[in-house]
C-alpha positions, 0 to 999 in steps of 0.5 A: 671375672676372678675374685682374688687379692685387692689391687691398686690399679690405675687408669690413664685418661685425657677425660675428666671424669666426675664419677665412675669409669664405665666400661667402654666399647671393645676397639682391640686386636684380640680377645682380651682387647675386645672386651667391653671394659675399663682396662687398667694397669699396676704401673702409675707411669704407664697411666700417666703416659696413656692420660697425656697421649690418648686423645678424646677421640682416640683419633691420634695413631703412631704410638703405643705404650711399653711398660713404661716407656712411650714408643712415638712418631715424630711429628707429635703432639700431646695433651695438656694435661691429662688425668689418672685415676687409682682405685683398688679391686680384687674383681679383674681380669687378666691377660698374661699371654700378651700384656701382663700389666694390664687389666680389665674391670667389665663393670664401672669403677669408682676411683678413689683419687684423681690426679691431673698429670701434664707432659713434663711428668712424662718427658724422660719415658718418651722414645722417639722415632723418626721414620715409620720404618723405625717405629713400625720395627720396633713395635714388630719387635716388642707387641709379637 
């Protein structure tokens, strides 16, 4: 874990969570991915789109999330409303070969505000595909 200058990082979560954020099991692509951890990014947006389209079971598949933009096949659905989480760190990691707006906290966080977000606040960062062949080659394209 590096010790540098406090951040302001926030979490994006369909989940109400009362306390502290813990660490989740790792269900990524690549080592940073892998980790054990509460991931997190500098961009509020980014948050906010990660606490309307990431269901609780994390069951809902053809989107990913791209700087601030919401990349989705059509037909989708969204959650009603969603919740991000600000807190302030200087213990993170990051990973800047492959995505550095994010970061990841290995131990539980204790936000200092909660925000309820709803889909209206997203509505203008939603890129829509229409055909798996679309969507699949603009992801190829943008997460190389």
């Amino acid at each position: 874990m590096n010790s540098q200058s406090i951040i302001t990082l926030f979490h994006g979560s369909p989940h109400n969570i009362e306390d502290k954020i813990k660490p989740s099991a790792p269900r990524g692509n690549d080592d940073f991915q892998k980790l054990k951890a509460v991931f997190a990014t500098d961009l509020e947006k980014s948050a906010q789109i990660y606490a309307i389209v990431r269901d609780k079971k994390r069951e809902r598949k053809g989107w990913f999330v791209y700087g601030d933009k919401l990349h989705i096949r059509k037909p989708y659905t969204l959650n009603k409303k969603g919740y991000v989480y600000i807190f302030s760190t200087r213990k993170y990691l990051t990973d800047p070969k492959n995505n550095p707006n994010q970061f990841a906290m290995t131990r539980s966080i204790t936000p200092k505000y909660k925000y309820v977000v709803k889909p209206e606040d997203i509505k203008d960062n939603i890129i829509e595909y229409d055909s798996k062949k679309e969507y699949y080659k603009i992801a190829d394209k943008l997460l190389k």
